[in-house]
C-alpha positions as CSV (number, residue, x, y, z in Angstrom):
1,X,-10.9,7.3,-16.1
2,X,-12.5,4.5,-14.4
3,X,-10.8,1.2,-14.6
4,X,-12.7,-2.3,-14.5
5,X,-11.6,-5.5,-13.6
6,X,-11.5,-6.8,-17.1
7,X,-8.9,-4.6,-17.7
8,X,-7.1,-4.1,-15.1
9,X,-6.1,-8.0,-14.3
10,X,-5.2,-8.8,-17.1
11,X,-3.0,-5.2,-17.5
12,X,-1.6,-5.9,-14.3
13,X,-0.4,-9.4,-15.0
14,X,0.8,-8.4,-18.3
15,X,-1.4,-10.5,-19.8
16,X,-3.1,-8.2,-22.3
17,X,-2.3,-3.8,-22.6
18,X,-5.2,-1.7,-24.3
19,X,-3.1,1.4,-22.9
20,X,-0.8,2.4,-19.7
21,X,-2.3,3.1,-16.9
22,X,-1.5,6.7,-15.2
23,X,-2.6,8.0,-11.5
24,X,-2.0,9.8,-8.3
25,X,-1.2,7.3,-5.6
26,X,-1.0,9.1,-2.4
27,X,-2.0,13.0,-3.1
28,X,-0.4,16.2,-1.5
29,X,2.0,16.5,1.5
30,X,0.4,18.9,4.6
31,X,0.7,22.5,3.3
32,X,0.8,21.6,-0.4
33,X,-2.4,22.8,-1.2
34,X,-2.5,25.9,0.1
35,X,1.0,26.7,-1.4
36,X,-1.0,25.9,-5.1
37,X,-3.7,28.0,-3.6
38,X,-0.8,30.8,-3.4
39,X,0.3,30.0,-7.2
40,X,-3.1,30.4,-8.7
41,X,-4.0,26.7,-8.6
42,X,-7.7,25.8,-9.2
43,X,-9.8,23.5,-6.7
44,X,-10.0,21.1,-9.5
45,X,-6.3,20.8,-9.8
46,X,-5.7,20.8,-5.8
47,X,-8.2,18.4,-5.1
48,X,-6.1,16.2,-8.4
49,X,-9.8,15.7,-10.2
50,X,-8.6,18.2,-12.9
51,X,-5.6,16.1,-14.1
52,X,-8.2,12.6,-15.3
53,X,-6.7,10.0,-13.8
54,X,-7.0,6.6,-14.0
55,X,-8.8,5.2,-11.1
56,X,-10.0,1.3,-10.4
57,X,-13.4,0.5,-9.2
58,X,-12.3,-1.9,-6.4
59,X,-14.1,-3.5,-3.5
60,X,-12.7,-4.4,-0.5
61,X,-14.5,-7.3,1.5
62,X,-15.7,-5.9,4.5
63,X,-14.4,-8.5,7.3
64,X,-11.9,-8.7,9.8
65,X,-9.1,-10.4,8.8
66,X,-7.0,-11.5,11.0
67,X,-6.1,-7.8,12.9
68,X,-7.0,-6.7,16.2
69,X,-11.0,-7.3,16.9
70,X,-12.3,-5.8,18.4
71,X,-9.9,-3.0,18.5
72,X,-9.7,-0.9,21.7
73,X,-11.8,2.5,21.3
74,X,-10.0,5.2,20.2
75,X,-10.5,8.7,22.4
76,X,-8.6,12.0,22.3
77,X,-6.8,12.3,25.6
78,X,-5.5,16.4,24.5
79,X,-6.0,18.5,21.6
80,X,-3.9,21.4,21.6
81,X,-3.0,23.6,17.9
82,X,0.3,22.4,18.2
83,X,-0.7,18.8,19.0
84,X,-3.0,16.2,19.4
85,X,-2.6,12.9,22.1
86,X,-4.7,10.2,22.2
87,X,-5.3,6.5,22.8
88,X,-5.3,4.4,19.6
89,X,-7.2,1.2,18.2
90,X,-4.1,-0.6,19.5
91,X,-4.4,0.9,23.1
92,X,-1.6,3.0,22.7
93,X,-1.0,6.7,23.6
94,X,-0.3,8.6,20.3
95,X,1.0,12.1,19.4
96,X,0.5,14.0,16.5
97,X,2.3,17.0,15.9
98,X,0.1,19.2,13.5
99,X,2.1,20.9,11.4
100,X,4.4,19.2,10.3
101,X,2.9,15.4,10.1
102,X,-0.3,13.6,9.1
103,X,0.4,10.2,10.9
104,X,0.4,9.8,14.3
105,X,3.4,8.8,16.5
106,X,3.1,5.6,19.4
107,X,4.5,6.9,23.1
108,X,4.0,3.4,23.7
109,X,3.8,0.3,23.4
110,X,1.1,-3.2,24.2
111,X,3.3,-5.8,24.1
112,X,6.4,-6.4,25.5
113,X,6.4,-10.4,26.7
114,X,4.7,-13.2,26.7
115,X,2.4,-12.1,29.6
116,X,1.4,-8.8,27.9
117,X,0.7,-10.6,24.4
118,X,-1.6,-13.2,26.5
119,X,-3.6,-10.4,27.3
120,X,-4.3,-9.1,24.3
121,X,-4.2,-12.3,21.7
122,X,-8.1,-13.5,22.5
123,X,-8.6,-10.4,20.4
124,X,-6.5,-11.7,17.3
125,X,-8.4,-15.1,17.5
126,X,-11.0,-16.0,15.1
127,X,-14.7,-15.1,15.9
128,X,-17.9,-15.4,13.5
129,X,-18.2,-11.2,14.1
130,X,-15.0,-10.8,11.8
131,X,-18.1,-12.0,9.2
132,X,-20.7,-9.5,9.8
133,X,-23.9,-9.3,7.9
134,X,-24.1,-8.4,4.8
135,X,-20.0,-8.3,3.4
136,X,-20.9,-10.7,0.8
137,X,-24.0,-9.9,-1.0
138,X,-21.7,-6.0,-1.5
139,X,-18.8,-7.8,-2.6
140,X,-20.9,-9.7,-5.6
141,X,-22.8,-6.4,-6.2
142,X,-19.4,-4.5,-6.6
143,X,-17.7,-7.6,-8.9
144,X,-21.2,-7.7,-10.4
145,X,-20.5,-4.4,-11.4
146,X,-16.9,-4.5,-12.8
147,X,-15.3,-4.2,-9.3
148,X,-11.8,-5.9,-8.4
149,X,-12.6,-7.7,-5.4
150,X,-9.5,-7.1,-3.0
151,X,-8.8,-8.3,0.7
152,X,-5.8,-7.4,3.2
153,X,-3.9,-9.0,5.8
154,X,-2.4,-7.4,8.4
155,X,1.5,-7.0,7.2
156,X,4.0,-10.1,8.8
157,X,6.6,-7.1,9.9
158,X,4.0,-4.3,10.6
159,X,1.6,-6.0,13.1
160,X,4.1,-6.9,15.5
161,X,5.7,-3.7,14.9
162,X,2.7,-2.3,15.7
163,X,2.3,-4.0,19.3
164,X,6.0,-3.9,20.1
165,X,7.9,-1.3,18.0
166,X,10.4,-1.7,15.3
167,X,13.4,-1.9,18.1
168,X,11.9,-4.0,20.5
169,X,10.6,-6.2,17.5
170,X,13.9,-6.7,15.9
171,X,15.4,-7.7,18.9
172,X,12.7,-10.2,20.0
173,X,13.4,-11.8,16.7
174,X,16.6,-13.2,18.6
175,X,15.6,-13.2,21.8
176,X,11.8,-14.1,21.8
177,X,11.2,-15.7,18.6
178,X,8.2,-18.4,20.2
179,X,6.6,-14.9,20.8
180,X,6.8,-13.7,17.1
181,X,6.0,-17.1,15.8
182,X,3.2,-16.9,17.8
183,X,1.9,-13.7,17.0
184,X,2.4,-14.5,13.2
185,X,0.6,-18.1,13.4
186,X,-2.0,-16.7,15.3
187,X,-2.6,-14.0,12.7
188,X,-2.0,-16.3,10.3
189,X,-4.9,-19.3,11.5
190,X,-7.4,-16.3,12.0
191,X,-6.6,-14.8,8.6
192,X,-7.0,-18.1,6.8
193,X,-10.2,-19.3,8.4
194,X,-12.0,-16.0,7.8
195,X,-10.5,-16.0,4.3
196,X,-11.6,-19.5,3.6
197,X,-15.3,-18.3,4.2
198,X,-14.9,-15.5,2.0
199,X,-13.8,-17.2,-1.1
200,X,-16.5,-20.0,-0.7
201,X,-19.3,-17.0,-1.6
202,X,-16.7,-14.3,-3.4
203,X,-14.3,-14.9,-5.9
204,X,-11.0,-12.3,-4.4
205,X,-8.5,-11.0,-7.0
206,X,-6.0,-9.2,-5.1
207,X,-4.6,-9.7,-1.4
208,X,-2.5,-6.8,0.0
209,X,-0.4,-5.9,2.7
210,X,1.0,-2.9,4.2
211,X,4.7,-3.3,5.7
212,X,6.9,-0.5,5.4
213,X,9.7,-2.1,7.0
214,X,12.6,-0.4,5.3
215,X,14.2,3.2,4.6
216,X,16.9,4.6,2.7
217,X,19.5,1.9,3.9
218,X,17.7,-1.0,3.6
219,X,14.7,-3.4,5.3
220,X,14.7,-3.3,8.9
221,X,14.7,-7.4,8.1
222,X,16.7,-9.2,6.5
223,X,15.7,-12.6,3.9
224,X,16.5,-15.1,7.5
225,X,14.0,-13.4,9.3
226,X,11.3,-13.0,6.1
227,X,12.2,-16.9,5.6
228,X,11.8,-17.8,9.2
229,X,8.8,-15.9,10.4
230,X,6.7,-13.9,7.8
231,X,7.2,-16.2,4.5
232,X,4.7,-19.0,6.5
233,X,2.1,-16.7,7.4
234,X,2.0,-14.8,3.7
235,X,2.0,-18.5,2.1
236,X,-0.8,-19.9,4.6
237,X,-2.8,-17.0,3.4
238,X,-1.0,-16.5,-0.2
239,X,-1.9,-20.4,-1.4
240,X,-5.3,-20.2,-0.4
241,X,-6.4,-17.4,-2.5
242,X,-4.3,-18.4,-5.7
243,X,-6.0,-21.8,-5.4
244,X,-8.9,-19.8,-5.6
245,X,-8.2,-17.9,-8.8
246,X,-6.2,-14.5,-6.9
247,X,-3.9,-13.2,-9.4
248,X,-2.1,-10.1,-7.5
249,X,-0.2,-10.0,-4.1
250,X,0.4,-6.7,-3.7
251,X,2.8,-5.0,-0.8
252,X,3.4,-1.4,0.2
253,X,6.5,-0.7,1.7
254,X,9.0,2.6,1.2
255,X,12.2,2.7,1.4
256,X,15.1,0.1,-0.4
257,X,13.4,-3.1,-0.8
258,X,15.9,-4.7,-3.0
259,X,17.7,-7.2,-0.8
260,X,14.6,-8.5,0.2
261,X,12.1,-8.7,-3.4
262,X,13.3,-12.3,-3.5
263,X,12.3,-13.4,-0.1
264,X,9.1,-11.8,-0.6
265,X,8.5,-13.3,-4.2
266,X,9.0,-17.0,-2.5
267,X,6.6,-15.9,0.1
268,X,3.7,-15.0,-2.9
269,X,4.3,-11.4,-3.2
270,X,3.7,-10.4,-7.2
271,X,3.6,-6.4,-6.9
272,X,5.3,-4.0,-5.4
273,X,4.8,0.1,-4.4
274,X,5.3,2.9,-4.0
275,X,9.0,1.7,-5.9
276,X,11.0,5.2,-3.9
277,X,14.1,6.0,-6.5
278,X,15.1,8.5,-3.7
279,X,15.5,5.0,-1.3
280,X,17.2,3.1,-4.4
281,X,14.7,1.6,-5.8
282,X,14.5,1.8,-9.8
283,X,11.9,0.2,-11.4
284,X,12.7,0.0,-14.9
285,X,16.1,-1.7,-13.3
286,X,13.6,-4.1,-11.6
287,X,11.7,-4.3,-14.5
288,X,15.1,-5.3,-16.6
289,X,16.0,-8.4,-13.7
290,X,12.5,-9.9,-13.3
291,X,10.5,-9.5,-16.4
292,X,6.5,-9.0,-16.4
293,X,7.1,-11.6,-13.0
294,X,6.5,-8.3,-10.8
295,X,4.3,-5.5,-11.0
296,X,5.0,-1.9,-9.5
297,X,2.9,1.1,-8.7
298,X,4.5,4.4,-8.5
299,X,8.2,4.5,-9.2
300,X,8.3,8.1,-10.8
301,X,11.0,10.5,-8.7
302,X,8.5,13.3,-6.6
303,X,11.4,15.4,-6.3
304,X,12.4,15.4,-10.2
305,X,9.3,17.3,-9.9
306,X,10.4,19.7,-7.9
307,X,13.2,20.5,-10.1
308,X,11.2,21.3,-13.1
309,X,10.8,20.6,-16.8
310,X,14.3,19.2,-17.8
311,X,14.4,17.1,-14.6
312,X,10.5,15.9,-15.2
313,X,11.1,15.5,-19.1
314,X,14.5,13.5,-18.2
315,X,12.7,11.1,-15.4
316,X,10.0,10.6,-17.8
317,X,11.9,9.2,-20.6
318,X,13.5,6.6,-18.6
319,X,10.4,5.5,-16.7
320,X,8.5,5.4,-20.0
321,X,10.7,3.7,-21.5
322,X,9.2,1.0,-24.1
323,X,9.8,-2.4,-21.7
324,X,8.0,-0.1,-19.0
325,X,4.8,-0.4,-21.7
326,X,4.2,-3.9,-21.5
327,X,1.8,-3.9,-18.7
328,X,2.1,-4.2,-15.4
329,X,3.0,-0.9,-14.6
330,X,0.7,1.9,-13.0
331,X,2.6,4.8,-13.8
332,X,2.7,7.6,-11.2
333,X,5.1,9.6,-8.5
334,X,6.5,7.5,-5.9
335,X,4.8,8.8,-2.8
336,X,2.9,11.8,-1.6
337,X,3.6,15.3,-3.6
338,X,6.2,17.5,-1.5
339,X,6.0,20.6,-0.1
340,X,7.9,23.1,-2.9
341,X,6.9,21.3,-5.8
342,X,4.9,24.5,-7.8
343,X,1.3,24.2,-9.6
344,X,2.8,24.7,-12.5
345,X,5.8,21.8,-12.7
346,X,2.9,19.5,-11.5
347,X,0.8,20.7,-14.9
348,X,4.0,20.4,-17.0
349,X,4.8,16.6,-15.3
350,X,1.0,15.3,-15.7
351,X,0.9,16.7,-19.3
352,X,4.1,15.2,-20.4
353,X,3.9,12.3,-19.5
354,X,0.5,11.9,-20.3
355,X,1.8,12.7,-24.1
356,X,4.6,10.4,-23.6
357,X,2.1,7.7,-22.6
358,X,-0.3,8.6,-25.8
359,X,-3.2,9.3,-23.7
360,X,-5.3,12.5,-23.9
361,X,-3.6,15.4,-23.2
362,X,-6.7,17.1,-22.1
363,X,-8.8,14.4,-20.6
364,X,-11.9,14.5,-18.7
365,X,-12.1,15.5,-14.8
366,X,-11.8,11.7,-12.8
367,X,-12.0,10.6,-9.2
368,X,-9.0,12.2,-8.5
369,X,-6.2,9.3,-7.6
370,X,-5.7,5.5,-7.8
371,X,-7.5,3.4,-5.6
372,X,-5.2,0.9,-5.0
């Protein structure tokens, strides 16, 4: 079911619940579909447009804010079946191995010093081309018609990471920290000065970032360096847009984010996903130690899944538990659907906890997945 604005802020902020909201975040790992295919799965059901989800019509403002721009042009250097190289928007060399992964991996890296981020930061600097024609007569269309206007930032770990790599990163946070500050302000001034033309024609709801700066152990950072170098660029940008009326800050990072939620809520940051349980996280834990303060998307065990009804019926009612129903709370699995989880525990999950949720158990065909 489609999902408009009216409903979704104030759902999101916990400010007023017609009914929980239910999706698909990220869809099926490589090789899932065809293993459904094998079970007897329909195209409806492998292509998730069977199972009506909720969905939000969003709109996000088309400038360049604050990333690489222009980025380099990518071009394939080798395509082989096993693999593919090529030469990314960063300028690096990338490899994807085909069967078993969907996101390319970096052979190398732009920055390294001062001298090679030189080279590249013109491109990080503000231009009137981050503005092109156009953005904001679509942006009121799409709020015109019930959109949630959203804009992104490029994330205070992930950038860098991107340029550098996560080792040479961490390491330059002690040994080259003028270069990260840097970087960060430089993202930062861009970021704000483009955003500061935006919300003088469009009213923005939501900011995000992507991150994905920790794993099973913990964040790759720790709250000194989210205190030192990425809380000042998040609140540059954060303070405008709240001043502005933006009422969600939303982040995406797997893996165990709970030594760092604070420093990120001082820094703006009001929701949270995918939530991994397999990485620690627990949501309704979360939920218990910060109130309706923070909102999550995802949070529901994939591999419960995998395990089958008891395990699925058992996840279910804890996640669903009645201080989950206050709003919030977009209820769905916690990343992308493994390989092994059958057609048929993926029916018995989506129409369980669509009864636990009291929403049709037989709803009408949707989009597919949220739009978040």
């Amino acid at each position: 079911m489609e999902i408009l604005r009216d409903e979704y802020l104030p759902y999101m902020t916990s400010r007023s619940v017609k009914r929980p909201l239910f999706c698909e975040l990220f869809g099926p790992l490589v090789g899932l579909e065809d293993e459904w295919r094998a079970q007897g799965a329909s195209e409806d059901e492998i292509e998730l447009t069977k199972f009506g989800f909720d969905y939000v019509k969003r709109h996000r403002v088309g400038v360049s804010s604050g990333g690489m721009f222009p980025s380099v042009e990518s071009v394939v250097l080798e395509d082989t079946p096993e693999q593919t190289i090529t030469r990314d928007r960063y300028g690096r060399k990338m490899k994807l191995i085909k069967k078993s992964a969907t996101i390319p991996l970096p052979m190398e890296y732009p920055v390294t010093d001062w001298d090679s981020w030189l080279a590249i930061k013109p491109r990080y600097e503000y231009s009137d081309d981050r503005l092109p024609d156009g953005w904001a007569e679509a942006a009121l269309g799409a709020r015109s018609e019930g959109a949630v206007i959203n804009v992104s930032i490029p994330g205070g770990f992930d950038e860098p990471r991107q340029l550098m790599g996560e080792e040479e990163l961490c390491v330059s946070y002690y040994t080259q920290p003028d270069l990260i500050h840097d970087m960060l302000t430089t993202i930062g001034t861009t970021a704000v000065r483009v955003l500061e033309a935006v919300v003088s024609r469009v009213p923005v709801d939501i900011l995000s970032v992507h991150e994905d700066l920790a794993g099973k152990s913990g964040s790759l950072v720790g709250p000194t360096q989210i205190d030192e170098f990425i809380r000042p660029y998040y609140r540059s940008v954060w303070d405008l847009l709240a001043s502005r009326g933006a009422v969600l800050f939303q982040q995406d990072s797997d893996g165990n984010m709970n030594s760092v939620i604070d420093s990120f809520r001082e820094a703006g940051v009001n929701c949270f996903f995918p939530m991994e349980p397999a990485a620690g996280m627990d949501m309704v834990k979360t939920r218990e130690k910060y109130g309706s303060a923070l909102s999550f998307m995802g949070g529901i065990d994939k591999f419960a899944v995998m395990r089958g009804p008891d395990a699925i019926r058992a996840e279910l009612e804890y996640k669903l538990s009645a201080p989950m129903l206050t709003g919030g709370v977009i209820f769905g699995l916690d990343h992308r659907i493994p390989n092994g989880v059958t057609i048929e525990n993926y029916r018995y999950y989506v129409r369980t906890a669509r009864e636990m949720l009291g929403l049709d158990p037989n709803p009408a065909p949707s989009w597919g997945r949220q739009a978040f």
